[in-house]
Each structure stands twice: as structure tokens, then as C-alpha cells.
C-alpha positions as a Markdown table, in Angstrom:
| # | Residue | x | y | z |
|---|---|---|---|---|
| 1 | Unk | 0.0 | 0.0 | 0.0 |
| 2 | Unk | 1.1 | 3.7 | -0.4 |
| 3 | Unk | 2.3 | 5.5 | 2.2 |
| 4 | Unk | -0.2 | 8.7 | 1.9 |
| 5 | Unk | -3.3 | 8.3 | 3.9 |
| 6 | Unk | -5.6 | 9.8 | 1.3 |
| 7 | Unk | -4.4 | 6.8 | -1.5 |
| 8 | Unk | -4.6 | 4.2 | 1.4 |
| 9 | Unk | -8.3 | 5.5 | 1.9 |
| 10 | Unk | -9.1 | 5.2 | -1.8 |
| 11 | Unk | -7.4 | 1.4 | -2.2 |
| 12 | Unk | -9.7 | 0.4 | 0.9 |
| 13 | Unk | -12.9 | 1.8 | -0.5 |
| 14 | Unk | -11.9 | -0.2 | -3.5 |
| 15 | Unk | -11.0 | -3.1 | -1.6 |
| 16 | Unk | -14.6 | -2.6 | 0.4 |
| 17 | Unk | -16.6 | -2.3 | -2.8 |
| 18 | Unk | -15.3 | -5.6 | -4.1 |
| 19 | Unk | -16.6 | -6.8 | -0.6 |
| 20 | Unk | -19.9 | -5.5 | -0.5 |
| 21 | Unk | -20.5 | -6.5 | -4.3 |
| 22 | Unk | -19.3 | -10.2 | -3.6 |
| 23 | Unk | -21.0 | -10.9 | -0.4 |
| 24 | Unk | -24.3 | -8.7 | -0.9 |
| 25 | Unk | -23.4 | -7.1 | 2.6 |
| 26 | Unk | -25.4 | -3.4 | 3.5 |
| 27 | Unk | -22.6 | -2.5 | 5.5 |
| 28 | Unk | -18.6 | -2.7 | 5.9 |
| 29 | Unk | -16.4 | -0.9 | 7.8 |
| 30 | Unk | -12.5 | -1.3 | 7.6 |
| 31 | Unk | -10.6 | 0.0 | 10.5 |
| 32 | Unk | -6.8 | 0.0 | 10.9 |
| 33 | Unk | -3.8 | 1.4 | 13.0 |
| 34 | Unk | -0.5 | 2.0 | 12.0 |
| 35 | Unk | 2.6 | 3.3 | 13.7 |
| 36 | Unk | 4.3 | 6.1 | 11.9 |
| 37 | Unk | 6.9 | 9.0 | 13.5 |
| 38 | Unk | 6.1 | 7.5 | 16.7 |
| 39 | Unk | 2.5 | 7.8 | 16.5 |
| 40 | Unk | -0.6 | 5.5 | 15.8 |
| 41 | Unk | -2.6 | 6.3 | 12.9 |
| 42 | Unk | -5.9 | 5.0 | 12.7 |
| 43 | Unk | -8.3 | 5.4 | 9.5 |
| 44 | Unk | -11.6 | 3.6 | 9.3 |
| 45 | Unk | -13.7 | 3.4 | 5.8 |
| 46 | Unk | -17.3 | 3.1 | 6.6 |
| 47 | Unk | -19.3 | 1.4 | 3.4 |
| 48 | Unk | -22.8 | 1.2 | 2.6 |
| 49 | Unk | -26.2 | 2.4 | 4.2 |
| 50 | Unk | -24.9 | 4.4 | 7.2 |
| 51 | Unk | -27.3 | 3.7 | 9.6 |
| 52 | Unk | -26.2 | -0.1 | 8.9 |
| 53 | Unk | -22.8 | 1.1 | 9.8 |
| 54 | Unk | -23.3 | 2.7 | 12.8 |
| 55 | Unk | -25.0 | -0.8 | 13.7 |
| 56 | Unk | -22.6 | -2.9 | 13.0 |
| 57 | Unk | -19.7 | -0.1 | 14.6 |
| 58 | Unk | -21.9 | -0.6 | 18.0 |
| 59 | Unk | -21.9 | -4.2 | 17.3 |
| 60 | Unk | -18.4 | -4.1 | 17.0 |
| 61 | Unk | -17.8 | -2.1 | 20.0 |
| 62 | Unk | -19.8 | -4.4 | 22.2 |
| 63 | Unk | -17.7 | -7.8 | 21.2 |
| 64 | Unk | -14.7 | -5.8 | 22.0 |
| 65 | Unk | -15.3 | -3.2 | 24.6 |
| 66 | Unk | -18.1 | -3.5 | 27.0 |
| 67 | Unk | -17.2 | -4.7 | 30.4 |
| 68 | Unk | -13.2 | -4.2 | 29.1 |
| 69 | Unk | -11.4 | -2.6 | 32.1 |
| 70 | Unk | -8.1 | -1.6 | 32.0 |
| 71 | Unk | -5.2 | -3.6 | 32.3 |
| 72 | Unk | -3.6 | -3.0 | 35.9 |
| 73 | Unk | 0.4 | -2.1 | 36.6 |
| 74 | Unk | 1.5 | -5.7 | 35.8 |
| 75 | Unk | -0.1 | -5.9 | 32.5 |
| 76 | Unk | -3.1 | -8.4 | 33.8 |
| 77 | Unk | -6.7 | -7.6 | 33.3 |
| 78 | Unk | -9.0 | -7.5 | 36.7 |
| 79 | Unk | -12.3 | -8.7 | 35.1 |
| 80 | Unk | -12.2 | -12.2 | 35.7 |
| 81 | Unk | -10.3 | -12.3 | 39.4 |
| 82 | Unk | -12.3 | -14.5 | 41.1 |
| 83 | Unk | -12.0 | -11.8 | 44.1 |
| 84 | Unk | -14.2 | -9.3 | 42.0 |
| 85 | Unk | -17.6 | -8.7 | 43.0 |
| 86 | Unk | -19.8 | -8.4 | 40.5 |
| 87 | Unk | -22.2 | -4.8 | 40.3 |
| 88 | Unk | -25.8 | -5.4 | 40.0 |
């Protein structure tokens, strides 16, 4: 892939069209992170009806990120110590 952003947006709304027209989907989004000078770059190409978007981006966000909690000092996650009580 080029380096720009604005060509690596334009080869993934190519690459998300193919998608869409191969699998008949409403909706694809395409997110992705790079590290460049030391910082993370992160460009997401939303496809398709955009109220099927945002429902598959909350989708999305509720695999990965609901009930998450950060990683402590030593690099383990708390949500599963079996010393945790559970809020109602």
C-alpha cells in the first residue's frame, strides 16, 4: 500500500466495494492502526447504508469493549479475578 493516507483510503474503498458486491453485505467498515513517526494512525472506511454502519460499529464495540477494564500495573486484566464482586 502507499504511504499517503488519502491513497490508502481510496485502495480500501476499493478493496470494500469488491466486498460488498461479492458478499451482498449493507454495510462494511474497515478499520486499521499503523505506527508512523512514533504515533498510531488510525483510518476507518465506513461502506454502505450508514445507519447499517453505525450498527454494526456498535456491534463491533460491544464484542470488544463492553465490560473491558483496564489492564492493571503488571499488565493483567482484573475482570475475571475471582475476588471481584460483580455490580448489579
Amino acid at each position: 500500500m502507499s504511504s499517503s493516507k488519502n491513497d490508502m483510503k481510496q485502495q480500501l474503498g476499493r478493496m470494500v466495494a469488491e466486498l460488498v458486491e461479492v458478499s451482498s453485505a449493507d454495510a462494511v467498515i474497515i478499520g486499521i492502526t499503523r505506527q508512523r513517526n512514533r504515533t498510531t494512525e488510525t483510518i476507518a472506511v465506513p461502506f454502505g447504508n450508514m445507519h447499517a454502519c453505525r450498527g454494526v460499529a456498535e456491534f463491533i464495540y460491544a464484542q470488544l469493549c463492553e465490560g473491558f477494564e483496564e489492564e492493571d500495573e503488571d499488565g493483567d486484566a482484573d475482570d475475571n479475578a475471582p475476588d471481584k464482586e460483580e455490580k448489579e
